[in-house]
MITORKOL-675669 format. One record per residue (C-alpha): x, y, z. Coordinates in steps of 0.2 Angstrom, whole numbers, m for minus. Last residue first. Layout:
MITORKOL-675669
{{X Y Z}},
...
***
This chain:
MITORKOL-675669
{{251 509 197}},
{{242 500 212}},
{{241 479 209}},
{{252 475 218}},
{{248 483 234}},
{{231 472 232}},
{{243 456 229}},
{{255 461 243}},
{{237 464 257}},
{{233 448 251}},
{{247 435 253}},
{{254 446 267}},
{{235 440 277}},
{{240 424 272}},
{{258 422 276}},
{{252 428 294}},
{{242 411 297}},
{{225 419 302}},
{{223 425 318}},
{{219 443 316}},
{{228 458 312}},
{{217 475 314}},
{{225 487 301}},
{{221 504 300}},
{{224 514 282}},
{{232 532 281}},
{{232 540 264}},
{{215 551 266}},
{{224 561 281}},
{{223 555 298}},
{{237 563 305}},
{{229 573 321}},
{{231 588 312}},
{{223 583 294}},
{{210 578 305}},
{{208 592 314}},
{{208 602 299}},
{{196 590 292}},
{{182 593 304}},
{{181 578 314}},
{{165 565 306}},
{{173 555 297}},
{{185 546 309}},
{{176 530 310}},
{{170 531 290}},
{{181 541 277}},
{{196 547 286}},
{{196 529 295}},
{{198 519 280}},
{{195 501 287}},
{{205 486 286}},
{{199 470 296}},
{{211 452 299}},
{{197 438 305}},
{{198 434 324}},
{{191 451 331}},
{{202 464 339}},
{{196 479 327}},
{{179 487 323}},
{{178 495 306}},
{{177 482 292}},
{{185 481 275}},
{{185 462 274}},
{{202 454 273}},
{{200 438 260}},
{{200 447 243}},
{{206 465 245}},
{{208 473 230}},
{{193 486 234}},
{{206 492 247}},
{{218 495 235}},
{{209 504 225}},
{{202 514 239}},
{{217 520 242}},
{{224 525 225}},
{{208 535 224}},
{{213 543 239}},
{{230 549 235}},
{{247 540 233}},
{{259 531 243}},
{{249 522 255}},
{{248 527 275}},
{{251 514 286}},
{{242 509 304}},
{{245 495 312}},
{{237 486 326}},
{{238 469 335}},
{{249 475 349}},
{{266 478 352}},
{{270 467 367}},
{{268 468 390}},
{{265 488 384}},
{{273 500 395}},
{{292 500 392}},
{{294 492 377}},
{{280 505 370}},
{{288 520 378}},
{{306 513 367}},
{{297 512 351}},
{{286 528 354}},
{{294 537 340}},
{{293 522 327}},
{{309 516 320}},
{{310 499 331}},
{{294 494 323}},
{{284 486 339}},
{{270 499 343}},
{{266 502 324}},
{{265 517 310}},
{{272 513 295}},
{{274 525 282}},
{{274 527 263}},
{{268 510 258}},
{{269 506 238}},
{{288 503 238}},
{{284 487 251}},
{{297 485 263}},
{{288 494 279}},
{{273 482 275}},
{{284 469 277}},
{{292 470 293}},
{{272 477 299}},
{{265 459 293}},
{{277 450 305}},
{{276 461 320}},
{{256 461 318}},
{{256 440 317}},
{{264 441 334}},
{{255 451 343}},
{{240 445 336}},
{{244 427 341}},
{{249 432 360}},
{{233 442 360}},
{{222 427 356}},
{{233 415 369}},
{{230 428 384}},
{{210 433 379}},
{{206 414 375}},
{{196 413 390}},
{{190 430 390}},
{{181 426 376}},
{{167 415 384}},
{{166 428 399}},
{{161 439 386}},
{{148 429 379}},
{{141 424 394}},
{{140 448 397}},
{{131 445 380}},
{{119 436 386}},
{{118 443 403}},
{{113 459 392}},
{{124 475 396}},
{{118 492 405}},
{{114 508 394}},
{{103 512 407}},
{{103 531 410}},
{{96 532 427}},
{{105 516 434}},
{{119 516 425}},
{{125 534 425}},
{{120 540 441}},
{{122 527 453}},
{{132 515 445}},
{{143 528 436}},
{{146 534 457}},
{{150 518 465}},
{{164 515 451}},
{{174 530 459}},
{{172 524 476}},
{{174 506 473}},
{{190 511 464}},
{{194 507 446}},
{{184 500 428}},
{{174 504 416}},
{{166 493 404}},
{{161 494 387}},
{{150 481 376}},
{{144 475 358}},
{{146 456 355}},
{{148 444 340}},
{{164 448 332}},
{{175 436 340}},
{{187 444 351}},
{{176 448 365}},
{{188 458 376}},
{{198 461 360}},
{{185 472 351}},
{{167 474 357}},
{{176 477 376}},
{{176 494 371}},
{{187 497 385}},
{{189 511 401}},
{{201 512 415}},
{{199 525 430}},
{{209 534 441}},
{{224 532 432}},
{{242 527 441}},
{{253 514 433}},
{{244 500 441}},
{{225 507 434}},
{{235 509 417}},
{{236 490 412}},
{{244 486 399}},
{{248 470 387}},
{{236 459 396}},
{{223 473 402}},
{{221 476 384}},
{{230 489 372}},
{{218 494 360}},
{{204 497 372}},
{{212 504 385}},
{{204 522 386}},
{{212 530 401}},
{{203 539 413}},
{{213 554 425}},
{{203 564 438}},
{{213 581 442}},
{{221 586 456}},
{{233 596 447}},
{{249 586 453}},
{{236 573 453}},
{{233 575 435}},
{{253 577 430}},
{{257 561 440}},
{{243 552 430}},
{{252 559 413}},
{{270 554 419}},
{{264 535 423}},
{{251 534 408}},
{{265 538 396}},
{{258 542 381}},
{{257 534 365}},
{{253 539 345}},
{{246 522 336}},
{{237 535 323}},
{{220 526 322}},
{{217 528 336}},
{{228 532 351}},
{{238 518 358}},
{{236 526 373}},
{{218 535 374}},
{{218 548 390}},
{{204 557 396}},
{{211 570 409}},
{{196 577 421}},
{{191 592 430}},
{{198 608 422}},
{{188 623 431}},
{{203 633 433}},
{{210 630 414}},
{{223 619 411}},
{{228 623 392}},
{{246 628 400}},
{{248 615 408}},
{{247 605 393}},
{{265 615 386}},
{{272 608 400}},
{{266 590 398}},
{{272 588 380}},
{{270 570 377}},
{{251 573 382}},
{{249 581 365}},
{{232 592 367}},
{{215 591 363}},
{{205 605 374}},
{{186 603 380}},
{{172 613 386}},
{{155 607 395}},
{{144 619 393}},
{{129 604 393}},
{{123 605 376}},
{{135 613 365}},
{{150 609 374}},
{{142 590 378}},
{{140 586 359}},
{{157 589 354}},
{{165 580 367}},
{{152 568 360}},
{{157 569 345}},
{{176 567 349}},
{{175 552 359}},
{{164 547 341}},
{{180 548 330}},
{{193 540 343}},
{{204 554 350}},
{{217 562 337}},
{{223 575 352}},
{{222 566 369}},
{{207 575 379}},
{{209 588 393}},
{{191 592 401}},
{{184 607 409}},
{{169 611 417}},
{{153 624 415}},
{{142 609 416}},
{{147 594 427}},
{{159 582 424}},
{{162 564 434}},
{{147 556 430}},
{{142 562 414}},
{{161 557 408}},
{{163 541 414}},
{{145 536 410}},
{{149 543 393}},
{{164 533 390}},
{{158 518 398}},
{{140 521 384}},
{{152 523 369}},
{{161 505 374}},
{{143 497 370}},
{{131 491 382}},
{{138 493 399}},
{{148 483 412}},
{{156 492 428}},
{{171 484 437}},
{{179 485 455}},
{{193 484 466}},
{{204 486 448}},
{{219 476 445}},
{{216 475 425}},
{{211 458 423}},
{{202 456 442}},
{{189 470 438}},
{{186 464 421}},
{{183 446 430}},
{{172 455 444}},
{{162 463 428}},
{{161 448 419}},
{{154 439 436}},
{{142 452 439}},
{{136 452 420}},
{{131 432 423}},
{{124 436 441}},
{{112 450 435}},
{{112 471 443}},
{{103 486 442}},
{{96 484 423}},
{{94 467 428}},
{{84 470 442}},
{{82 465 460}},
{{97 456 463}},
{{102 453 481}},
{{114 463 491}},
{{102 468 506}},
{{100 483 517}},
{{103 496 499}},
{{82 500 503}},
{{76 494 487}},
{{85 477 495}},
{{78 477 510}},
{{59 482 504}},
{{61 466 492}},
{{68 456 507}},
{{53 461 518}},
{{41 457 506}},
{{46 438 507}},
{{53 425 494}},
{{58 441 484}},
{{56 437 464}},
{{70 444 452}},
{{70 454 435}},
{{75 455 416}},
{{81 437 416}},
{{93 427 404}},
{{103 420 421}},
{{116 410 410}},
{{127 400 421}},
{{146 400 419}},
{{151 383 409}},
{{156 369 422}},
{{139 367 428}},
{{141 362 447}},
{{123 360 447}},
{{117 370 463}},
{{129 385 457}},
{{134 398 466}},
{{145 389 476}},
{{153 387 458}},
{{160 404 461}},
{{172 412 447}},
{{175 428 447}},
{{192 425 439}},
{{193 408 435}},
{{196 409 414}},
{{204 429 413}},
{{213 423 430}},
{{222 409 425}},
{{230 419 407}},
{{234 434 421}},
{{244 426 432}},
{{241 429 451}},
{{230 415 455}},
{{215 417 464}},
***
């Protein structure tokens, strides 16, 4: 397989052996389970003795090959497929963290990381502790002795704050610690943790994997020692495993993953140059903008800046909502990475359900607004976020 990364996200994984009819389009294998020509294969393959499929929720060609392109994207001996980005994150997590353990989390973590966090203290004795990975020696002292796992999310969302994924994975196996980094925001073309040291890579492959709006699905991604265990334990027994319909449709986007991302990119540094101008926005928060304060970790780490941007409004709520009720062709939605341009309030919807102390500490206050740029031709999206800020007293 070639190197690059644009050949391998449309031939990665890619057998037309497989195939009797040479179909062009990977084959769609829309089947719960799998006949045995004979008992003895069955028993073989129950048994671990044979690598056929058996069941879907165990294993389907189509998913196989999205997982073995995954796997290929981010330089990973192996990939794991689930339902939704939620269900890798809690695979990860379940697998790798048993009750009365410790994990280290990145402070303003995705809204629903943080419930379950939440969810597994009170259920399971699993404690966590948010803390700024830019300040490593202050995190060793939140290291506690049974402190098993980093989860790292760089880009965070909403608030765009990076970490180094080289100096954080050098920190957790100082500490022996298992490091997974959500890289969902990023994508394997502009970063890829698993080559800057992480254990494990995780994505809601909903968003850019997919890039059209039309599929929910995580993956997890790293060693075949590491990924052997979420397949035991979490995939199997718990069974949030992906469709082979939606794995075809992910293959599908994967296609245009390298161009799509080129386009976002690109879009994202023009609209961010003019959102910083604007006298009704306060602050800008983006990956490429010289005057941010990861700027220079961002040039460093990142293959571009990203298709994200975060700004907060000057004014309160109210104001906020106005101008988001301005809006005429970006729809106020809350996934991200899609074609179409998407504004959420993540105060109110993604991020609603952290205490507001938290929230307020983490820098998503009522004023800050996240912008997914799409494809459109950038003067559009400009034309419409300018007349929705102009129209704010």
């Amino acid at each position: 397989m070639n190197d690059r990364k644009e050949t391998s996200y449309i031939h990665g994984g890619r057998d037309q052996n497989h195939d009797p009819f040479g179909s062009l389009t990977s084959p769609l294998y829309q089947t719960s389970t799998f006949s045995f020509d004979q008992a003895e294969i069955g028993e073989a393959r129950f048994a671990g003795l044979d690598s056929g499929y058996v069941y879907t929720r165990m294993g389907n060609p189509t998913v196989t090959q999205f997982e073995e392109r995954m796997a290929i994207a981010e330089r990973a001996e192996c990939a794991l497929a689930f339902s939704s980005g939620m269900a890798a994150i809690s695979a990860v997590l379940f697998t790798h963290v048993k009750s009365g353990e410790h994990i280290l989390a990145s402070d303003g973590i995705y809204g629903a990381t943080y419930s379950l966090l939440k969810q597994m203290k009170e259920r399971y004795k699993i404690s966590f502790t948010y803390v700024d990975f830019n300040d490593l020696e202050h995190v060793e002292t939140k290291l506690k002795k049974k402190t098993t796992l980093v989860l790292l999310e760089t880009p965070i969302n909403p608030t765009m704050k990076m970490s180094s994924i080289t100096a954080v994975s050098a920190f957790a196996k100082k500490h022996d610690l298992l490091i997974a980094v959500d890289n969902t925001f990023a994508t394997p073309y502009l970063q890829q943790p698993l080559t800057l040291g992480a254990d494990l890579v995780i994505h809601s492959a909903t968003k850019y994997i997919g890039g059209h709006g039309d599929v929910i699905a995580g993956v997890v991604a790293g060693s075949h020692e590491l990924i052997k265990d979420v397949r035991s334990y979490a995939q199997k027994n718990i069974g949030a495993v992906l469709s082979p319909f939606d794995a075809w449709l992910l293959l599908r986007g994967m296609k245009t993953l390298a161009i799509r991302m080129d386009r976002h990119c690109a879009n994202a540094k023009k609209i961010a140059r003019r959102l910083a101008k604007h006298p009704k926005v306060k602050t800008v928060l983006f990956p490429g903008d010289p005057s941010f304060s990861d700027y220079e970790l961002a040039r460093t780490q990142m293959k571009d800046s990203g298709g994200m941007i975060s700004f907060h409004i000057d004014g309160n709520k109210d104001d906020v909502f106005a101008f988001l009720n301005e809006l005429t062709m970006i729809p106020l939605a809350v996934s991200l990475g899609d074609a179409e341009t998407l504004i959420s309030h993540p105060a109110s919807t993604t991020h609603a359900s952290i205490a507001l102390k938290d929230r307020n500490r983490m820098g998503i206050t009522n004023s800050l607004l996240r912008l997914s740029v799409g494809l459109e031709h950038y003067a559009d999206i400009w034309k419409d976020l300018r007349q929705a800020l102009q129209k704010l007293s």
